[in-house]
C-alpha positions in Angstrom: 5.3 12.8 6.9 5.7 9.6 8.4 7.9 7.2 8.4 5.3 4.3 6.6 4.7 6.6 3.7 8.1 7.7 3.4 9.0 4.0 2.8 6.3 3.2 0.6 7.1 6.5 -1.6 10.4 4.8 -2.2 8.7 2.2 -3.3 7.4 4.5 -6.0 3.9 4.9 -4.2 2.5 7.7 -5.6 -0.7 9.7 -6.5 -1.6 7.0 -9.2 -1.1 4.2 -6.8 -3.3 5.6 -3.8 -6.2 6.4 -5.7 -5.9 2.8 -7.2 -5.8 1.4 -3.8 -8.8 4.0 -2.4 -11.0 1.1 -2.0 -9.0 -1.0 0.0 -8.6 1.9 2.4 -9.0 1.4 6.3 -9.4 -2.4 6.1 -5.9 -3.3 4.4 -2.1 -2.1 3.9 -0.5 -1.6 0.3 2.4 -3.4 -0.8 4.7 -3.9 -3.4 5.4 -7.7 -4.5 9.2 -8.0 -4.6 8.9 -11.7 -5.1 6.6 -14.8 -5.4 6.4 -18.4 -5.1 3.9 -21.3 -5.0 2.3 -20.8 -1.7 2.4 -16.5 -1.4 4.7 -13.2 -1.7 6.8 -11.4 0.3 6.5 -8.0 -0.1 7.6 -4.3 1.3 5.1 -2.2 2.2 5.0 1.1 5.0 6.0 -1.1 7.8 8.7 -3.3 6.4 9.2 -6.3 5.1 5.6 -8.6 4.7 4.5 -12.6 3.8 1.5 -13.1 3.0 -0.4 -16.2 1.6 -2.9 -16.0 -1.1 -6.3 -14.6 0.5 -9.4 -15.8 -0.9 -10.8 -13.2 -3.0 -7.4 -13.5 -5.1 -7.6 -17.1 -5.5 -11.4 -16.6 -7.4 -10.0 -14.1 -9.4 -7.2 -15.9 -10.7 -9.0 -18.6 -10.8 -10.4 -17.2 -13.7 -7.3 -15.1 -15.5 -4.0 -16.2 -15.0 -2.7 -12.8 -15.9 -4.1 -11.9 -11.6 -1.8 -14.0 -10.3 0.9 -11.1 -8.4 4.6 -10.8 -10.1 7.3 -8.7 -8.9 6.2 -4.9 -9.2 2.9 -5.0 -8.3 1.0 -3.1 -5.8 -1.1 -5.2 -3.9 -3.6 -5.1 -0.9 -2.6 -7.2 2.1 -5.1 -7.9 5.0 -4.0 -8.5 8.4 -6.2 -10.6 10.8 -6.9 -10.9 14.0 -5.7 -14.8 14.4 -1.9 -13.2 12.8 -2.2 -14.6 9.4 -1.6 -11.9 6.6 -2.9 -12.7 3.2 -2.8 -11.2 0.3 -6.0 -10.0 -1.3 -5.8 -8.2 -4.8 -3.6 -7.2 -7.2 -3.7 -3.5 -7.8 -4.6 -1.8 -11.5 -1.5 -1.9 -13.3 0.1 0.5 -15.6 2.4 -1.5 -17.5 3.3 -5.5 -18.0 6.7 -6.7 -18.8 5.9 -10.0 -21.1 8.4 -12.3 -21.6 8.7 -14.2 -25.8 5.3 -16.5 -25.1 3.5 -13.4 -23.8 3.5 -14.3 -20.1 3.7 -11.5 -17.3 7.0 -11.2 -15.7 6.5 -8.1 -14.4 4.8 -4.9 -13.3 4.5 -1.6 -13.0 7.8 -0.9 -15.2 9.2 2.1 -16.1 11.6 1.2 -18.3 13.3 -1.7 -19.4 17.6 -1.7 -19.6 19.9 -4.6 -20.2 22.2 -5.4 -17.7 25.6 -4.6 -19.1 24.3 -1.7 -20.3 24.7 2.2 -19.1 21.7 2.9 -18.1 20.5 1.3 -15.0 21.9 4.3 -12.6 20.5 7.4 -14.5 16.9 5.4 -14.5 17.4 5.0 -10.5 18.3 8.3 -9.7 15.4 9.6 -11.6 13.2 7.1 -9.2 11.8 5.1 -11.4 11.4 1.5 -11.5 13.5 -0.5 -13.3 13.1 -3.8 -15.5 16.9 -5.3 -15.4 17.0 -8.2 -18.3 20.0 -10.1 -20.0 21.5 -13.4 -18.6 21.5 -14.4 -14.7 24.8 -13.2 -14.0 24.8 -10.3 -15.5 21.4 -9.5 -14.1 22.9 -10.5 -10.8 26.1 -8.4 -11.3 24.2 -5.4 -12.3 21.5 -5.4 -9.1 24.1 -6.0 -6.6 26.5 -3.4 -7.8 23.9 -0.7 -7.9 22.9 -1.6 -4.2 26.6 -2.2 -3.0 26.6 1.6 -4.6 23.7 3.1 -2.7 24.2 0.9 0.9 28.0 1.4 0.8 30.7 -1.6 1.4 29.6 -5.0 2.9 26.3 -4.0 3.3 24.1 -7.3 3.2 21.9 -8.5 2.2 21.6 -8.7 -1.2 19.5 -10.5 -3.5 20.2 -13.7 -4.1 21.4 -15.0 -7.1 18.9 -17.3 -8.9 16.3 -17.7 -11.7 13.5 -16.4 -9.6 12.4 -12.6 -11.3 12.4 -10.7 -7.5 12.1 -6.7 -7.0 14.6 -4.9 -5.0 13.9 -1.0 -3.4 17.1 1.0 -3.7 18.1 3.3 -1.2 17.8 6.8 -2.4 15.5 6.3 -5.0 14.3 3.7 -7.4 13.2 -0.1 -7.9 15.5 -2.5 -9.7 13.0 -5.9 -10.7 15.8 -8.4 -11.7 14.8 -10.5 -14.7 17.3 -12.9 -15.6 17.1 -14.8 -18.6 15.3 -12.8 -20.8 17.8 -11.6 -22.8 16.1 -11.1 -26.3 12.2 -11.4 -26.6 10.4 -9.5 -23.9 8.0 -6.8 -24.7 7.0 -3.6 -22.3 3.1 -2.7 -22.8 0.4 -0.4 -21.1 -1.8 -2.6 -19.0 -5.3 -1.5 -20.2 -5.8 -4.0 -21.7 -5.0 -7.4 -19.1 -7.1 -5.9 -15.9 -6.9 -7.6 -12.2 -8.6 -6.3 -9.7 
C-alpha cells in the first residue's frame, strides 16, 4: 500500500469516498478541507498538506447554492496545473452536515457529534471515526489539543490554533477531530441527501 493512500485512509478515505470521487479520477487528487477562508482551503490529502484557491467550476456551482461552498470535513477534488496554481474544483457528495441554530453548514462528513468536556471524544477517535467537537472556544481548544498532545506525545507542535475559525484536524493513529467552537447548544447532525454539491 502506499504511502498517499495510507495518509488519506487516515483521513477516513474509504470505499464510500473513492467511488464518490470516481469521476474525478486521473485528472485530480482528493482532499479533505481542514479549514477555509475567503480566498480558498487548505487541505490534507495523499501527499500532505495542500492550498488551493477556488477553481472555476466551484465558483458556478456555488454560485447557485450556498450550501457548495467547502467547510471543514469535506472531501474535495483539487486540480493541479501545469503553471503551479492548485485550485479546488468540487466538493464531494456528502453523507452528513453539521448545521449550526440558523441551519447553516458548519460541517461535513461527521460521524458523531461530542461536547467538549465530555467523555467521549477518545473512544470516538480510536474507533476512527470523525469527530464533530462543539461547546465554547476554550473548551473546544482544550479538548483538540489534549487529544493530539495524547497521540503525538510531549511538545509536539503544532497544534491548532486557538480561534473562532471551525478547522479539521487528522489524529495520529486514527480519527478526525473538526473543532467547532461556539456552538454549544443548537446545532443539528443530518444525512446529506437532501443538500447535494457536486
Amino acid at each position: 500500500m502506499s504511502s498517499s493512500l495510507i495518509r488519506l485512509r487516515q483521513l477516513g478515505w474509504n470505499a464510500a469516498v473513492e467511488q464518490r470521487f470516481a469521476a474525478y479520477r486521473g485528472s485530480h487528487q482528493p482532499a479533505r478541507v481542514c479549514r477555509v477562508d475567503d480566498a480558498g482551503a487548505d487541505m490534507a490529502g495523499g501527499s500532505g498538506a495542500i492550498r488551493a484557491t477556488y477553481g472555476g467550476a466551484l465558483l458556478c456551482t456555488a454560485a447557485g447554492d450556498a450550501t457548495a461552498w467547502p467547510v471543514p470535513g469535506d472531501w474535495v477534488a483539487v486540480r493541479d496545473w501545469p503553471d503551479d496554481r492548485v485550485t479546488l474544483e468540487a466538493v464531494l457528495r456528502r453523507s452528513t452536515l453539521l448545521l449550526d441554530g440558523d441551519g447553516g453548514v458548519t460541517a461535513a462528513n461527521i460521524d458523531t457529534v461530542v461536547d467538549a468536556g465530555g467523555p467521549d471524544l477518545a473512544s470516538a477517535l480510536a474507533a476512527g471515526q470523525t469527530v464533530a467537537v462543539v461547546g465554547s472556544r476554550d473548551a473546544v481548544s482544550a479538548a483538540v489539543r489534549g487529544v493530539l498532545r495524547d497521540a503525538m506525545g510531549p511538545g509536539t507542535l503544532p497544534l491548532p490554533r486557538r480561534e473562532s475559525a471551525t478547522q479539521a484536524v487528522a489524529v495520529p493513529g486514527g480519527g478526525v477531530v473538526v473543532a467547532v467552537p461556539d456552538l454549544e447548544t443548537t446545532w443539528s447532525l443530518v444525512t446529506a441527501t437532501a443538500r447535494r454539491p457536486a
